[in-house]
N, C-alpha and C positions, 0 to 999 in steps of 0.2 A: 753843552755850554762850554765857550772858550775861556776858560778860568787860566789863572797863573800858573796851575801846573803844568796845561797845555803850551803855553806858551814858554816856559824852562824846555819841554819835551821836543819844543819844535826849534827851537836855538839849539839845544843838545845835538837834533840828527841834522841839521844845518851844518855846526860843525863837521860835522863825521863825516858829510857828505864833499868836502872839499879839501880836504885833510888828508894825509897817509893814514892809514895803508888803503883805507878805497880809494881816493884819488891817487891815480898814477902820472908817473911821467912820461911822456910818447919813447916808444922804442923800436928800432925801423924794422929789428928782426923780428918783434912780435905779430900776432894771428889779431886783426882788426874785426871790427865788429861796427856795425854802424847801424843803430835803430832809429828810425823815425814815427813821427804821431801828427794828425791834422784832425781839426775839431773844422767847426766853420769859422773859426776866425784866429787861431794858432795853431803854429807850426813848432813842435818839438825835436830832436834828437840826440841823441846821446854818443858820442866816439867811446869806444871801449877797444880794450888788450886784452891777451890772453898772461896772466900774471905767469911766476916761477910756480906759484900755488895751485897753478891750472885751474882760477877762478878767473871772470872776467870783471877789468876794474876800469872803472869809468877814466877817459882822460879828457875830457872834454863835455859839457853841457851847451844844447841850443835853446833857444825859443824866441820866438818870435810873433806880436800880431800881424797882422795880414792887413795889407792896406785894403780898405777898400773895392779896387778890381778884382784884389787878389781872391776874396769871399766870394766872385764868382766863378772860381775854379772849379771843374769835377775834381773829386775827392783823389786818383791818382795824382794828380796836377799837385794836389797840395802836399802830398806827399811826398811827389818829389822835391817841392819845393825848399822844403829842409833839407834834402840833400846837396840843393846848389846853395 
Protein backbone atom coordinates (compact mmCIF):
# COMPACT_ATOMS: atom_id res chain seq x y z
CA UNK A 1 0.00 0.00 0.00
CA UNK A 2 1.15 3.51 -1.00
CA UNK A 3 0.50 5.20 2.39
CA UNK A 4 2.23 8.59 3.29
CA UNK A 5 5.25 7.28 4.28
CA UNK A 6 5.81 6.01 0.96
CA UNK A 7 5.18 8.94 -0.52
CA UNK A 8 7.59 11.40 2.24
CA UNK A 9 10.16 8.40 1.03
CA UNK A 10 9.66 9.06 -2.57
CA UNK A 11 9.91 12.99 -2.44
CA UNK A 12 13.03 12.38 -0.07
CA UNK A 13 15.07 10.24 -2.93
CA UNK A 14 13.36 12.57 -5.56
CA UNK A 15 15.42 15.03 -4.04
CA UNK A 16 18.53 13.31 -3.62
CA UNK A 17 18.27 12.33 -7.02
CA UNK A 18 18.76 15.82 -8.62
CA UNK A 19 20.68 17.57 -6.02
CA UNK A 20 24.52 17.39 -5.07
CA UNK A 21 26.48 15.53 -4.56
CA UNK A 22 24.77 12.74 -6.91
CA UNK A 23 23.80 14.95 -9.36
CA UNK A 24 26.90 16.47 -11.15
CA UNK A 25 27.85 19.16 -13.22
CA UNK A 26 29.27 18.06 -16.81
CA UNK A 27 33.04 18.02 -16.97
CA UNK A 28 34.81 17.76 -20.28
CA UNK A 29 37.95 16.01 -18.72
CA UNK A 30 35.76 13.48 -17.03
CA UNK A 31 35.33 9.48 -18.07
CA UNK A 32 31.43 9.36 -19.63
CA UNK A 33 29.22 6.80 -19.09
CA UNK A 34 25.89 6.63 -21.08
CA UNK A 35 23.17 3.98 -20.18
CA UNK A 36 20.23 3.42 -21.98
CA UNK A 37 16.69 1.26 -21.29
CA UNK A 38 13.71 0.45 -24.07
CA UNK A 39 10.38 -1.23 -22.67
CA UNK A 40 7.83 -1.23 -25.68
CA UNK A 41 6.87 1.86 -25.44
CA UNK A 42 9.83 4.01 -23.33
CA UNK A 43 13.00 4.87 -23.94
CA UNK A 44 15.28 5.73 -20.83
CA UNK A 45 18.96 6.99 -20.30
CA UNK A 46 21.02 8.17 -18.06
CA UNK A 47 24.65 10.54 -18.80
CA UNK A 48 27.01 9.89 -15.98
CA UNK A 49 30.87 11.04 -14.95
CA UNK A 50 33.38 9.59 -13.36
CA UNK A 51 33.47 11.79 -9.86
CA UNK A 52 36.88 12.95 -7.88
CA UNK A 53 35.32 9.87 -5.60
CA UNK A 54 35.76 7.53 -8.49
CA UNK A 55 32.08 6.90 -8.11
CA UNK A 56 29.82 7.44 -11.09
CA UNK A 57 27.30 10.40 -10.79
CA UNK A 58 24.56 11.01 -12.76
CA UNK A 59 24.44 14.39 -14.97
CA UNK A 60 21.78 14.09 -16.94
CA UNK A 61 18.34 11.93 -16.98
CA UNK A 62 16.26 10.81 -20.28
CA UNK A 63 12.98 9.28 -20.93
CA UNK A 64 10.87 9.45 -23.27
CA UNK A 65 7.25 7.58 -24.77
CA UNK A 66 7.69 6.39 -28.08
CA UNK A 67 5.24 7.53 -30.65
CA UNK A 68 3.43 5.35 -31.99
CA UNK A 69 5.78 4.10 -35.17
CA UNK A 70 8.32 4.19 -32.84
CA UNK A 71 6.60 0.82 -30.77
CA UNK A 72 7.39 -0.80 -33.83
CA UNK A 73 10.95 -0.75 -33.57
CA UNK A 74 13.06 -4.06 -32.93
CA UNK A 75 14.27 -3.70 -29.61
CA UNK A 76 18.15 -2.59 -30.73
CA UNK A 77 16.38 0.34 -32.69
CA UNK A 78 14.80 1.38 -29.40
CA UNK A 79 17.68 1.39 -27.82
CA UNK A 80 19.34 3.33 -29.72
CA UNK A 81 16.91 5.56 -29.83
CA UNK A 82 17.68 7.01 -26.48
CA UNK A 83 20.97 7.57 -27.47
CA UNK A 84 19.96 9.94 -30.35
Amino acid sequence: MFDESCTKAFETLRAMLISAPILAHYDLDSQCLLETDASDTVVAAIFSQKGLDREWHPVGYFSKTMTPAETNYPIYDKELLAVV
